[in-house]
mmCIF file as gemmi writes it, N, C-alpha and C atoms, coordinates in Angstrom:
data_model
loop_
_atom_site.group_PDB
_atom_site.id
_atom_site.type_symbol
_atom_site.label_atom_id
_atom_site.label_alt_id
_atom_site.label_comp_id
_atom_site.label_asym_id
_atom_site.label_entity_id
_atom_site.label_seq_id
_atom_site.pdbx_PDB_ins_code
_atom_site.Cartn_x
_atom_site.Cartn_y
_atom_site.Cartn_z
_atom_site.occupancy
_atom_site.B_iso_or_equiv
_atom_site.pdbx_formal_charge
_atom_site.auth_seq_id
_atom_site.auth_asym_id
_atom_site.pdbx_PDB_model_num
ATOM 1 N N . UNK Axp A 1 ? 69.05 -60.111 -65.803 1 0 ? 1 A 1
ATOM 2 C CA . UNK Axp A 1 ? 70.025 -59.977 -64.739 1 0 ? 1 A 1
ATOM 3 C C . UNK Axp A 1 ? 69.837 -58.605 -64.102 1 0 ? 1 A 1
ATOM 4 N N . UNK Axp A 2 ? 69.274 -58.535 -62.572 1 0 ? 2 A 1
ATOM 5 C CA . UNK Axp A 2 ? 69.529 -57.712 -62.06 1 0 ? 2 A 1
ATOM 6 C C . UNK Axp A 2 ? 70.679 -56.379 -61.855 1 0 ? 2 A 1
ATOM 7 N N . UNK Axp A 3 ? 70.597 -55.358 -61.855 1 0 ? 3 A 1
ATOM 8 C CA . UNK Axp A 3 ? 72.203 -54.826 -61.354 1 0 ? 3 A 1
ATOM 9 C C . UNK Axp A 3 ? 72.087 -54.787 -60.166 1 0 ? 3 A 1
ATOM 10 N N . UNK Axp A 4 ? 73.589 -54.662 -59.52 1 0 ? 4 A 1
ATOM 11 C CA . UNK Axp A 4 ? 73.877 -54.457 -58.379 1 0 ? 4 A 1
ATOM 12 C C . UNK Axp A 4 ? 73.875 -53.711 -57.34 1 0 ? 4 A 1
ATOM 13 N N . UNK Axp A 5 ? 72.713 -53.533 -56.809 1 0 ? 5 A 1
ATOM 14 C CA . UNK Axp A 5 ? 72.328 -52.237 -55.648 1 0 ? 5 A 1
ATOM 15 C C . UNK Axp A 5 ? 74.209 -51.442 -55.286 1 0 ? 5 A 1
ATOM 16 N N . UNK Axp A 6 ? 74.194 -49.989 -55.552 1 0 ? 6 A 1
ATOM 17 C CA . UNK Axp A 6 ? 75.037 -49.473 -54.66 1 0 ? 6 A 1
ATOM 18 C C . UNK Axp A 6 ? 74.83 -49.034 -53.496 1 0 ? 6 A 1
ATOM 19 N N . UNK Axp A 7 ? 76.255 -49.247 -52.582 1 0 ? 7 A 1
ATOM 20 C CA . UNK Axp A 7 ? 75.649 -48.886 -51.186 1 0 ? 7 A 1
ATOM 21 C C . UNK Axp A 7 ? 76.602 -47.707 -51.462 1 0 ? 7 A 1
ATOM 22 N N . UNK Axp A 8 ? 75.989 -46.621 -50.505 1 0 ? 8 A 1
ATOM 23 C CA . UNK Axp A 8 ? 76.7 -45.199 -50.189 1 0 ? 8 A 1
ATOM 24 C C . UNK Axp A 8 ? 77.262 -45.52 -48.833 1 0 ? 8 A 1
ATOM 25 N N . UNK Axp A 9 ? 78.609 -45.564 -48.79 1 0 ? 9 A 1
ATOM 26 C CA . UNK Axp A 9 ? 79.414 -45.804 -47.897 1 0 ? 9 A 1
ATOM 27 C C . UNK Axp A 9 ? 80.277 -44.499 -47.526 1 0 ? 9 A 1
ATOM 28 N N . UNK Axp A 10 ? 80.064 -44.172 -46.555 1 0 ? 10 A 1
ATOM 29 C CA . UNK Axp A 10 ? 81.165 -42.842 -46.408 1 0 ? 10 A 1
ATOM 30 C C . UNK Axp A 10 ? 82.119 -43.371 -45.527 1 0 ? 10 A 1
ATOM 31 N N . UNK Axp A 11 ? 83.011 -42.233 -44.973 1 0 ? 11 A 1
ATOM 32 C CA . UNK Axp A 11 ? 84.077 -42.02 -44.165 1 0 ? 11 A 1
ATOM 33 C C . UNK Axp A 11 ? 83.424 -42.746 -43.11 1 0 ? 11 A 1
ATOM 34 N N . UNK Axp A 12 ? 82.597 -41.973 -42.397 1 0 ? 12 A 1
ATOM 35 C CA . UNK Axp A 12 ? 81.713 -42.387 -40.942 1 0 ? 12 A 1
ATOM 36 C C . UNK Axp A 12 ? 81.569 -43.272 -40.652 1 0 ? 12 A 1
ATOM 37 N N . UNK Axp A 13 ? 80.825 -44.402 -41.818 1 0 ? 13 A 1
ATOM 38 C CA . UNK Axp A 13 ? 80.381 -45.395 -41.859 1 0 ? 13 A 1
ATOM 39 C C . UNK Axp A 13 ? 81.554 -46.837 -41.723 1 0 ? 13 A 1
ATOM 40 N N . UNK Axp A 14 ? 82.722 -46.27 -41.938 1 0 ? 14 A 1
ATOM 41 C CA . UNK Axp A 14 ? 83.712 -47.142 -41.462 1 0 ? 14 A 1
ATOM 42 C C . UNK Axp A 14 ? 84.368 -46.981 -40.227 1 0 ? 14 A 1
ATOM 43 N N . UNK Axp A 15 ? 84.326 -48.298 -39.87 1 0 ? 15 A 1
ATOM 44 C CA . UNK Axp A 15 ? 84.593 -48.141 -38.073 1 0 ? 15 A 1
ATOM 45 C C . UNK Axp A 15 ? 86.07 -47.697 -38.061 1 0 ? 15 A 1
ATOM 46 N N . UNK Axp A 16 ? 86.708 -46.769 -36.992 1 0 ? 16 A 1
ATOM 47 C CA . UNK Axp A 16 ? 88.092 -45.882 -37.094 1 0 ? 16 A 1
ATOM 48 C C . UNK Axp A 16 ? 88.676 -47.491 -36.676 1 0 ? 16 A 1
ATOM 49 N N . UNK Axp A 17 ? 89.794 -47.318 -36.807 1 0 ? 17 A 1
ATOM 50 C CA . UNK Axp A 17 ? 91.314 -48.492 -35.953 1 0 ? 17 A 1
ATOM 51 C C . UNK Axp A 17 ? 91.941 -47.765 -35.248 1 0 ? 17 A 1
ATOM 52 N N . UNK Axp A 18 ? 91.938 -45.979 -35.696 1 0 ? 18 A 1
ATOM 53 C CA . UNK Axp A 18 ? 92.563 -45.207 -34.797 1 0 ? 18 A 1
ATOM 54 C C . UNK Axp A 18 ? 93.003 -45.53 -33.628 1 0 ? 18 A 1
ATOM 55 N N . UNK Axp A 19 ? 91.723 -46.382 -32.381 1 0 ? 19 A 1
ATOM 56 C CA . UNK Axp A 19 ? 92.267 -45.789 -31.146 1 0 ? 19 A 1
ATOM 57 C C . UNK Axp A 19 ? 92.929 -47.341 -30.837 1 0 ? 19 A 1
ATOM 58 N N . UNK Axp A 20 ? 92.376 -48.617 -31.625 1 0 ? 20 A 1
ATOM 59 C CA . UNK Axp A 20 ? 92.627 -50.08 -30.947 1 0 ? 20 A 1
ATOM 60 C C . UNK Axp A 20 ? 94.58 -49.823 -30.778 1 0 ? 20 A 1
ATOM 61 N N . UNK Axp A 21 ? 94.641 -50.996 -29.978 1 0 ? 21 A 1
ATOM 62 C CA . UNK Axp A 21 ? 96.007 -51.148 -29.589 1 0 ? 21 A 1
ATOM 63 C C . UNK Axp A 21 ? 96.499 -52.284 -30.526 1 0 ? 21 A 1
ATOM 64 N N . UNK Axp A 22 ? 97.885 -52.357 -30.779 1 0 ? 22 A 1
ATOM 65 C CA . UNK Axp A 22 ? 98.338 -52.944 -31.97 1 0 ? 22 A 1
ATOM 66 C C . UNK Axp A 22 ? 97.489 -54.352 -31.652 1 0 ? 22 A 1
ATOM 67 N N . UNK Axp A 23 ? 98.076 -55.209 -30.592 1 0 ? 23 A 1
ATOM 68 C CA . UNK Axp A 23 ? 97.111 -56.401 -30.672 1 0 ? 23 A 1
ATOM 69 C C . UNK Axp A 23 ? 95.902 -56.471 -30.788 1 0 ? 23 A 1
ATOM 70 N N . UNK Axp A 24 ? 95 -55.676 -30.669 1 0 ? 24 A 1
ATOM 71 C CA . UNK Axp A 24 ? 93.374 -55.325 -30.977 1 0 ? 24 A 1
ATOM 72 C C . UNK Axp A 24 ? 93.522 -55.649 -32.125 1 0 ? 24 A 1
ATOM 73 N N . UNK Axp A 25 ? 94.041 -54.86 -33.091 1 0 ? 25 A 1
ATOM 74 C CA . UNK Axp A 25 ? 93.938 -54.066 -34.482 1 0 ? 25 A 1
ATOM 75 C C . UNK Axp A 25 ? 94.716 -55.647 -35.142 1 0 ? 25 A 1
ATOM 76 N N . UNK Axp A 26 ? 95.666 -55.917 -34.574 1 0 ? 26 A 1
ATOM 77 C CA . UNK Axp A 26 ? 96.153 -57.263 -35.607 1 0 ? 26 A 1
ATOM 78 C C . UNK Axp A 26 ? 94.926 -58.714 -34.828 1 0 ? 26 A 1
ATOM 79 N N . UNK Axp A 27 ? 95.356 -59.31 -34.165 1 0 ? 27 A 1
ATOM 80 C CA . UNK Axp A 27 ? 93.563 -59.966 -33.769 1 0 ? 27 A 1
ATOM 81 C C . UNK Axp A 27 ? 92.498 -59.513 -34.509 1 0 ? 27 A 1
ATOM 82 N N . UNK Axp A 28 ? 92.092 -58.867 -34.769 1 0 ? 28 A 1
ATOM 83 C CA . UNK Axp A 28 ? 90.726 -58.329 -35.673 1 0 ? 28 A 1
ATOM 84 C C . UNK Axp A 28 ? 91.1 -58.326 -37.123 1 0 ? 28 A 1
ATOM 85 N N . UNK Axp A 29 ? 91.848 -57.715 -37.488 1 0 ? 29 A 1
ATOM 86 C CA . UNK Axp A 29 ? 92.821 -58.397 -38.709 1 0 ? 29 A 1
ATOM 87 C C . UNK Axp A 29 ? 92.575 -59.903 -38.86 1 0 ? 29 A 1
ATOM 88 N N . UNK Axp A 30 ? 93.342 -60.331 -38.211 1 0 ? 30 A 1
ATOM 89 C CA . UNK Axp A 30 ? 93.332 -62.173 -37.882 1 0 ? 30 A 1
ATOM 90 C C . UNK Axp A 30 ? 91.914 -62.888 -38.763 1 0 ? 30 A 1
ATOM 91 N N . UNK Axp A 31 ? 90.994 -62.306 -37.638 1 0 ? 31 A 1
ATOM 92 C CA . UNK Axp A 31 ? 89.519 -62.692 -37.683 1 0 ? 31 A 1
ATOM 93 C C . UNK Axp A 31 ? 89.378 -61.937 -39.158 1 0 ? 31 A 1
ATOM 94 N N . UNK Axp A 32 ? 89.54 -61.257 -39.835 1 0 ? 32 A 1
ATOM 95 C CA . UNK Axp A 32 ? 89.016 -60.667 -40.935 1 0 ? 32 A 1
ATOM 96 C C . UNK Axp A 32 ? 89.999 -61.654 -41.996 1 0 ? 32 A 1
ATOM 97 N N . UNK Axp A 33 ? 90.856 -61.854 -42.228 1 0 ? 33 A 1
ATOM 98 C CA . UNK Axp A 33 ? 91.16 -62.672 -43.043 1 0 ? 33 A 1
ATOM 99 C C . UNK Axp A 33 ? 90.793 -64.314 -43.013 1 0 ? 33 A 1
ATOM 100 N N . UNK Axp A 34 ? 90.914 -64.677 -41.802 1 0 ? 34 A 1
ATOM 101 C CA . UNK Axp A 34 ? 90.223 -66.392 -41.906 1 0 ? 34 A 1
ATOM 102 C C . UNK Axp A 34 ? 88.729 -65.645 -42.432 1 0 ? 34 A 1
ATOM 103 N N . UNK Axp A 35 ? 87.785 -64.96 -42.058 1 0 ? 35 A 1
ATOM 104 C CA . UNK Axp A 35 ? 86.665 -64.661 -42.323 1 0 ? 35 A 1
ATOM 105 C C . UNK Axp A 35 ? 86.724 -65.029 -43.912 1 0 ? 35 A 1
ATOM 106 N N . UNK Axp A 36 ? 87.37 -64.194 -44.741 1 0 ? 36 A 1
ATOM 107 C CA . UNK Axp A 36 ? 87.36 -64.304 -45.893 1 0 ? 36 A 1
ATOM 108 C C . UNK Axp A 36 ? 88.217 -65.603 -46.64 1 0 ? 36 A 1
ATOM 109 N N . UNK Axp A 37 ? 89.007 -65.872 -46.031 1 0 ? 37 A 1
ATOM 110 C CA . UNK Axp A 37 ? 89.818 -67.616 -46.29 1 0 ? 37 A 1
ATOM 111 C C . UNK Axp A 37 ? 88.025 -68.442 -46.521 1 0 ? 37 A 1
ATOM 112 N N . UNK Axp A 38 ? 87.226 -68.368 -45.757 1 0 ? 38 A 1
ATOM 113 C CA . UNK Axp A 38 ? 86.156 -69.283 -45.417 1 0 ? 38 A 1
ATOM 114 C C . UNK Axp A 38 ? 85.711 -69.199 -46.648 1 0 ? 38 A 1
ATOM 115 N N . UNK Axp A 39 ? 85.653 -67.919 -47.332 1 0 ? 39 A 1
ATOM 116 C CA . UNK Axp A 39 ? 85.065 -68.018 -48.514 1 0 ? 39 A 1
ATOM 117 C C . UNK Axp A 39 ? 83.122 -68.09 -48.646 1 0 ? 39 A 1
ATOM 118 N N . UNK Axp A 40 ? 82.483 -67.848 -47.475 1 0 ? 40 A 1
ATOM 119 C CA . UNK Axp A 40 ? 81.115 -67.794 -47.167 1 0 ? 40 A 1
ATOM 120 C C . UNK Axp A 40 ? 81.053 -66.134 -46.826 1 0 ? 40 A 1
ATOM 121 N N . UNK Axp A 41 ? 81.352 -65.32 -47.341 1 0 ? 41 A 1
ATOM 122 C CA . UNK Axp A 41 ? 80.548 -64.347 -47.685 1 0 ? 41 A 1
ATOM 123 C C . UNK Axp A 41 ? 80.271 -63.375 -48.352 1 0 ? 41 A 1
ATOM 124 N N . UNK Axp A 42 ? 79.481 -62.818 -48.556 1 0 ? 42 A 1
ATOM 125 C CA . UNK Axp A 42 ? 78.799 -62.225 -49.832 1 0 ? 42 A 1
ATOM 126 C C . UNK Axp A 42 ? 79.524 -61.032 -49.97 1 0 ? 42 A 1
ATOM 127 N N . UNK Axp A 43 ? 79.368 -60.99 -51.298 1 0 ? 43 A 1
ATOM 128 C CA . UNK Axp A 43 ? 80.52 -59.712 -51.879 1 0 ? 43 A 1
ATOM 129 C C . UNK Axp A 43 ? 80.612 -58.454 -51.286 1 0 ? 43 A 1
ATOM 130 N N . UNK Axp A 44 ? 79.654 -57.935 -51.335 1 0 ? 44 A 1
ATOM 131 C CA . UNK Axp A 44 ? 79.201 -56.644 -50.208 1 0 ? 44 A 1
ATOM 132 C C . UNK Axp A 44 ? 80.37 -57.011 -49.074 1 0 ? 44 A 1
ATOM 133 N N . UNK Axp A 45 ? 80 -57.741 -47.96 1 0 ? 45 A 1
ATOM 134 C CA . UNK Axp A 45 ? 80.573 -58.067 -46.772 1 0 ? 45 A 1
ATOM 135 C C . UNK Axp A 45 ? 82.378 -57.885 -47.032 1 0 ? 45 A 1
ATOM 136 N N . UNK Axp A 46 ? 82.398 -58.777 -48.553 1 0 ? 46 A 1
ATOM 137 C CA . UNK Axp A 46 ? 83.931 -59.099 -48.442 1 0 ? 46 A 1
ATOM 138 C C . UNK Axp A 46 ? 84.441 -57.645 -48.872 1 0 ? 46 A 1
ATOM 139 N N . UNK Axp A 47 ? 84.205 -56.988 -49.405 1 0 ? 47 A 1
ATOM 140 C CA . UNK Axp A 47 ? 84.445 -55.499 -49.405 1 0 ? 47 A 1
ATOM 141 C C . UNK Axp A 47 ? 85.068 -54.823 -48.547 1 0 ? 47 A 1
ATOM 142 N N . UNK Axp A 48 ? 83.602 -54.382 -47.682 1 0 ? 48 A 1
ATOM 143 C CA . UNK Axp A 48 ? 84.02 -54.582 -46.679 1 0 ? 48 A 1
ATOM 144 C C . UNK Axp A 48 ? 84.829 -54.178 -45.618 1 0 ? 48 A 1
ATOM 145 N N . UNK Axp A 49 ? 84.804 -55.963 -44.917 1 0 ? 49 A 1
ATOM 146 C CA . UNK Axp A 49 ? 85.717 -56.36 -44.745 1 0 ? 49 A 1
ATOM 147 C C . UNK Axp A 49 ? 87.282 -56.403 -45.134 1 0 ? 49 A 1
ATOM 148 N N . UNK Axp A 50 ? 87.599 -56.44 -46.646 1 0 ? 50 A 1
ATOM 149 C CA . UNK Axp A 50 ? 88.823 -56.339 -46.926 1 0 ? 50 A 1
ATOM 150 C C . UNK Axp A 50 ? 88.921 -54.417 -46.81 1 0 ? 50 A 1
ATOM 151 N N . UNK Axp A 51 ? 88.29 -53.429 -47.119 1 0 ? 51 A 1
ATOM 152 C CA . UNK Axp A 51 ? 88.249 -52.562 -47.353 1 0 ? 51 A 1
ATOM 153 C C . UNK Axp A 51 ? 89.215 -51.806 -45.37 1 0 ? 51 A 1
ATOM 154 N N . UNK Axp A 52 ? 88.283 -52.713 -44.051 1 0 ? 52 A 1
ATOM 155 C CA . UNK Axp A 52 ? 88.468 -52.65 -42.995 1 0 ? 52 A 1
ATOM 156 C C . UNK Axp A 52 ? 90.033 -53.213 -42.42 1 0 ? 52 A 1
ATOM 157 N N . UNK Axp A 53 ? 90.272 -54.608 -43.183 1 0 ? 53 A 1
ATOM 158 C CA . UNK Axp A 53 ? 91.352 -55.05 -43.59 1 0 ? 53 A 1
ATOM 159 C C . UNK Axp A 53 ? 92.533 -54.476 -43.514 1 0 ? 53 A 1
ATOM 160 N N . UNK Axp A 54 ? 92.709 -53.372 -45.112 1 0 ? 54 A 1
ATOM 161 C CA . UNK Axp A 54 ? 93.605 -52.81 -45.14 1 0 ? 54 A 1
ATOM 162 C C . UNK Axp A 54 ? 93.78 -51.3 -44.093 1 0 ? 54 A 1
ATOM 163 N N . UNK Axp A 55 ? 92.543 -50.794 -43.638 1 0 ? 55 A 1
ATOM 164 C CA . UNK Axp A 55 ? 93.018 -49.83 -42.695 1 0 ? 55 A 1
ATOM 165 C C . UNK Axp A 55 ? 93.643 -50.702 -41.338 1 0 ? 55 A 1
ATOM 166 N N . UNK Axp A 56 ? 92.942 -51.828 -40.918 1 0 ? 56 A 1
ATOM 167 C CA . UNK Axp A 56 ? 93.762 -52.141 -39.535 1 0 ? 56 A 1
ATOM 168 C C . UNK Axp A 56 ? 95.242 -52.651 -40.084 1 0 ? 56 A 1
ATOM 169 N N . UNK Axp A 57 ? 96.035 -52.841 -41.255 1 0 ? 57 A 1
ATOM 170 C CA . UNK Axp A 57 ? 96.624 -53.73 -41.637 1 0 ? 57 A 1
ATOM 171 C C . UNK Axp A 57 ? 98.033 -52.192 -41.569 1 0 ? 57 A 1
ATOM 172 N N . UNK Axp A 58 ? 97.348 -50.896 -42.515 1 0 ? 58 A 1
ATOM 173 C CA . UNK Axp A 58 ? 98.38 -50.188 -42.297 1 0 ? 58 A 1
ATOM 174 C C . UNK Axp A 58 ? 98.374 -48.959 -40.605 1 0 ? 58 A 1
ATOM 175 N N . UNK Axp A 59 ? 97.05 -49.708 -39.821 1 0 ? 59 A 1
ATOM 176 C CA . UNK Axp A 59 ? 97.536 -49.086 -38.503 1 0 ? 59 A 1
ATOM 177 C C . UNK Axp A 59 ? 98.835 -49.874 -38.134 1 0 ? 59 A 1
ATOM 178 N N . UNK Axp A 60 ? 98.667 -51.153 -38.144 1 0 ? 60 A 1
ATOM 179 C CA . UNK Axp A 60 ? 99.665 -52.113 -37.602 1 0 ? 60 A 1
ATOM 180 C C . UNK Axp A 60 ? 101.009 -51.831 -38.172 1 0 ? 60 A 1
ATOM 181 N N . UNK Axp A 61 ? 101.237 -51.913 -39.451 1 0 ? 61 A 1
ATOM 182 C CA . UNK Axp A 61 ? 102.698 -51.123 -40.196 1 0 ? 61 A 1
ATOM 183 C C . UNK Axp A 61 ? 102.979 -50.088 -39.285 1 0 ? 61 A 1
ATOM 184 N N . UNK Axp A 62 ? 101.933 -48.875 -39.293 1 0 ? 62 A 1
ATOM 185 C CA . UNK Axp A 62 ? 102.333 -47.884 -38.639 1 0 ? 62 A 1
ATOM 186 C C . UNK Axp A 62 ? 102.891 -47.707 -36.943 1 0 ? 62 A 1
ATOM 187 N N . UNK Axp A 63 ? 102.235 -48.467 -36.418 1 0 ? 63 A 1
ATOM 188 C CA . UNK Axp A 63 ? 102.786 -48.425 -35.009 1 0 ? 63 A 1
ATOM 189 C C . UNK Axp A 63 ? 104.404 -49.431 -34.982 1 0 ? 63 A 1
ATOM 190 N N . UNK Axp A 64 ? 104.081 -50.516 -35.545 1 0 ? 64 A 1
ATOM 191 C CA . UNK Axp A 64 ? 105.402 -51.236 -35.737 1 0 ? 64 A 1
ATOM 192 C C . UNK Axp A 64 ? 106.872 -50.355 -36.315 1 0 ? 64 A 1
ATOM 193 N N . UNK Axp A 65 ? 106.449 -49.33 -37.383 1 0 ? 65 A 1
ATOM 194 C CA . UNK Axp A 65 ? 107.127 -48.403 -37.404 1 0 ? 65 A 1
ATOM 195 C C . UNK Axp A 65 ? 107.625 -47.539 -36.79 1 0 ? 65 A 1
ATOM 196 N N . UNK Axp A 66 ? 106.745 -46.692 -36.173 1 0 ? 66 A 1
ATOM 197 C CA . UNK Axp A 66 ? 107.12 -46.042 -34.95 1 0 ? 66 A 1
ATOM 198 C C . UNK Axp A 66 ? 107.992 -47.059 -33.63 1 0 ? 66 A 1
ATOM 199 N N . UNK Axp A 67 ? 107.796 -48.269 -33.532 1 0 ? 67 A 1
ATOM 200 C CA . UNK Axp A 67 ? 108.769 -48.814 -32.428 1 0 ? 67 A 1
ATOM 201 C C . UNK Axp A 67 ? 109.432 -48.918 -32.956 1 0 ? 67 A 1
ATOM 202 N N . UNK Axp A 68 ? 110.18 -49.468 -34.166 1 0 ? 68 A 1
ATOM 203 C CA . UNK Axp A 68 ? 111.24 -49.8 -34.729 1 0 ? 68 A 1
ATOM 204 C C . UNK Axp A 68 ? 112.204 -48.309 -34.558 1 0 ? 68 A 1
ATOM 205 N N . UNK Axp A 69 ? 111.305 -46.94 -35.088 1 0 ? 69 A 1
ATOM 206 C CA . UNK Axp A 69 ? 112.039 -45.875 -34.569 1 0 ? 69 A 1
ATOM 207 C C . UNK Axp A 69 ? 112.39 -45.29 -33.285 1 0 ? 69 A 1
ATOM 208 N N . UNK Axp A 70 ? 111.8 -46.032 -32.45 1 0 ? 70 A 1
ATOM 209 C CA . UNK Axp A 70 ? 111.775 -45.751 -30.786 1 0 ? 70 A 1
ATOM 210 C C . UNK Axp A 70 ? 112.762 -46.636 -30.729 1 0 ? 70 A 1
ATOM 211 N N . UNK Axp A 71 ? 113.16 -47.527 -30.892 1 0 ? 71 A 1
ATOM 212 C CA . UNK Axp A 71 ? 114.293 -48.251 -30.566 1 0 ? 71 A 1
ATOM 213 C C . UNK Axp A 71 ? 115.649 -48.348 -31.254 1 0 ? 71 A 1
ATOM 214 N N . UNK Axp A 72 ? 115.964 -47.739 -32.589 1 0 ? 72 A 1
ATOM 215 C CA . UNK Axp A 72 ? 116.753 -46.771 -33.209 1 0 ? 72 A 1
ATOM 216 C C . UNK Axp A 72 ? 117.504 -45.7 -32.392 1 0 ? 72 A 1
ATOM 217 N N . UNK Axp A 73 ? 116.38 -44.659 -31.819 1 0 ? 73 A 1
ATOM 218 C CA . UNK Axp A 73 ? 116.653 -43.44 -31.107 1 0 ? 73 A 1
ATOM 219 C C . UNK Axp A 73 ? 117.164 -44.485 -30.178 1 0 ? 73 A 1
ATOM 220 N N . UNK Axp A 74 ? 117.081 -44.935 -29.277 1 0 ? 74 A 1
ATOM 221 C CA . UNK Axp A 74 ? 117.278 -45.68 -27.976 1 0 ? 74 A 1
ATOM 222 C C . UNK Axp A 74 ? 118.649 -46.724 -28.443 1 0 ? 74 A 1
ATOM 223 N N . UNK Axp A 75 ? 119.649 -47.043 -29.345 1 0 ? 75 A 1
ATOM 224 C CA . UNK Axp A 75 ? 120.289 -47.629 -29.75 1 0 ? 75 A 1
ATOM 225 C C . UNK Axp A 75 ? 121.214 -46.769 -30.087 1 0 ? 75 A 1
ATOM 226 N N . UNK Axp A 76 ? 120.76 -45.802 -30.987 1 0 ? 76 A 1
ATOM 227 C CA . UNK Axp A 76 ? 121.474 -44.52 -31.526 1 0 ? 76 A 1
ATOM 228 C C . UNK Axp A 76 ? 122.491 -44.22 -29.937 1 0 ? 76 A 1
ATOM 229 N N . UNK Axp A 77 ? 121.132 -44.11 -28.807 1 0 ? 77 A 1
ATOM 230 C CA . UNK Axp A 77 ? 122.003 -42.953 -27.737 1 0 ? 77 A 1
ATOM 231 C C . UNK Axp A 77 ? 122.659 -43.855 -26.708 1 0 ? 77 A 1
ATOM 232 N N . UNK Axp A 78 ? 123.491 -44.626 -27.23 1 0 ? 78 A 1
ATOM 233 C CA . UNK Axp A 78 ? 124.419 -45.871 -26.739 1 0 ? 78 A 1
ATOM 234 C C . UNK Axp A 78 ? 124.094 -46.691 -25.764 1 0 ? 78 A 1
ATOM 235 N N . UNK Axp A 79 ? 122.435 -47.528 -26.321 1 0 ? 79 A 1
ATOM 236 C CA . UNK Axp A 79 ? 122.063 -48.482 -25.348 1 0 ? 79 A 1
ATOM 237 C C . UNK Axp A 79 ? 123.644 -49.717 -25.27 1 0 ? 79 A 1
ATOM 238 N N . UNK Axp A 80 ? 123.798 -49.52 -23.825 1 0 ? 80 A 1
ATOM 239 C CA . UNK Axp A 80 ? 124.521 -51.239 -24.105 1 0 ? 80 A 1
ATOM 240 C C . UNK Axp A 80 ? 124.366 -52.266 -22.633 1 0 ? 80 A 1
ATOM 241 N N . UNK Axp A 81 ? 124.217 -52.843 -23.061 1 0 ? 81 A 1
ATOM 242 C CA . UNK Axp A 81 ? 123.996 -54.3 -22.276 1 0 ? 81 A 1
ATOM 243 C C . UNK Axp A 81 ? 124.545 -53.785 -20.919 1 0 ? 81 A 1
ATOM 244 N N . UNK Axp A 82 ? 123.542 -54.532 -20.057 1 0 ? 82 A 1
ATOM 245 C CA . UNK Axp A 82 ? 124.366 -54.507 -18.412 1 0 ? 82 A 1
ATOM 246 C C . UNK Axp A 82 ? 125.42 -54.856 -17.733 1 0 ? 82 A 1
ATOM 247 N N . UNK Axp A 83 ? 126.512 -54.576 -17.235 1 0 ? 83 A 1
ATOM 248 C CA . UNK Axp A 83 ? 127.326 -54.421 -16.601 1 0 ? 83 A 1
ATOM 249 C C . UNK Axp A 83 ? 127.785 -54.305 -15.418 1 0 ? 83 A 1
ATOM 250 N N . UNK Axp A 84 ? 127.391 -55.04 -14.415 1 0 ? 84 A 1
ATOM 251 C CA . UNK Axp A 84 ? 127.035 -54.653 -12.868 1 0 ? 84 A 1
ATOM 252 C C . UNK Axp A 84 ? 128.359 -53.831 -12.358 1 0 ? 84 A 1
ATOM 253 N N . UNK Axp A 85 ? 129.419 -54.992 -12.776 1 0 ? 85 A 1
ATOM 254 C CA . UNK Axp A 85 ? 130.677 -54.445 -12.554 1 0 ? 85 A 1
ATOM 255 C C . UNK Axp A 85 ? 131.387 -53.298 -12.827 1 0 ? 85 A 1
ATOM 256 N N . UNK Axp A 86 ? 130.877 -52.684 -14.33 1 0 ? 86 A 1
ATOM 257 C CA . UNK Axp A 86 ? 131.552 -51.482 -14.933 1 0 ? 86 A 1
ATOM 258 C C . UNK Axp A 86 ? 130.831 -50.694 -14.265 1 0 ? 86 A 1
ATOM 259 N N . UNK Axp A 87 ? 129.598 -50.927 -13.554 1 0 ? 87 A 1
ATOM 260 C CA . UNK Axp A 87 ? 128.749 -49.681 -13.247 1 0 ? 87 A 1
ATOM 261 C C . UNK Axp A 87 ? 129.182 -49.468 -11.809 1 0 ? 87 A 1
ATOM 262 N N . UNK Axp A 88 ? 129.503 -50.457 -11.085 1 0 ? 88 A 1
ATOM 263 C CA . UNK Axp A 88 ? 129.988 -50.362 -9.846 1 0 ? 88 A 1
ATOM 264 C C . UNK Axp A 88 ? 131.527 -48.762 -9.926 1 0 ? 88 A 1
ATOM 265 N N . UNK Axp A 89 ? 132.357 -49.84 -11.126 1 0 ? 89 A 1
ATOM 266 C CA . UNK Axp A 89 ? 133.848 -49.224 -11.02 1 0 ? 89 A 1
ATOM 267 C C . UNK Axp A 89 ? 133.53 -47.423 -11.19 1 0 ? 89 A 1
ATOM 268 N N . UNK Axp A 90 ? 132.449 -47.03 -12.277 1 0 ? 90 A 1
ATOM 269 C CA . UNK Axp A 90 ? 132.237 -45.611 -12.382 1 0 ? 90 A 1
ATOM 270 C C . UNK Axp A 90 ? 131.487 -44.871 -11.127 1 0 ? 90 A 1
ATOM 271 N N . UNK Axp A 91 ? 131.505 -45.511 -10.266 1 0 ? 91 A 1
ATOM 272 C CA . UNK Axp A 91 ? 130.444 -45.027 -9.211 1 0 ? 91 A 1
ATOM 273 C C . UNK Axp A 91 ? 131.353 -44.84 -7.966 1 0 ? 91 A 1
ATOM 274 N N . UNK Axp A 92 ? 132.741 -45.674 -8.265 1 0 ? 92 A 1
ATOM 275 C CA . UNK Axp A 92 ? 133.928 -45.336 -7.132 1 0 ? 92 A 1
ATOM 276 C C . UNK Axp A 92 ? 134.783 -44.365 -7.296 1 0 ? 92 A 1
């Protein structure tokens, strides 16, 4: 039995998620998990792949986070529903 070639994988060598936009980054996600659902590919790949996985997986947490706090702040500073009428009466 052969052993298993290591690959030297650095930082570099993994593509950033940094700049994609949440739907980029979850779509590519998407495609990376049916990829591996398929179950056709080789261990190396599924690595990977899952390795790529979890960085687009906690960009996506992360921006979803940040809106959830953008809309907090924006709730916090007394969003409320429209009012044509009340806005009229403060304007007389």
């Amino acid at each position: 039995m052969s052993p298993i070639p290591k690959t030297s994988r650095t930082a570099d060598s993994v593509p950033s998620s940094a700049t994609k936009s949440f739907e980029t980054a979850l779509a590519e996600l998407e495609g990376i998990v049916n990829s591996m659902e398929a179950g056709q590919m080789p261990l190396q790949a599924s690595l990977d792949a899952y390795q790529q996985g979890v960085a687009l997986l906690r960009q996506c947490q992360e921006t979803l986070s940040a809106a959830e706090q953008q809309i907090g702040i924006l709730d916090a500073n007394g969003l409320q529903p429209f009012d044509p009428e009340a806005d009229a009466k403060q304007h007389d």
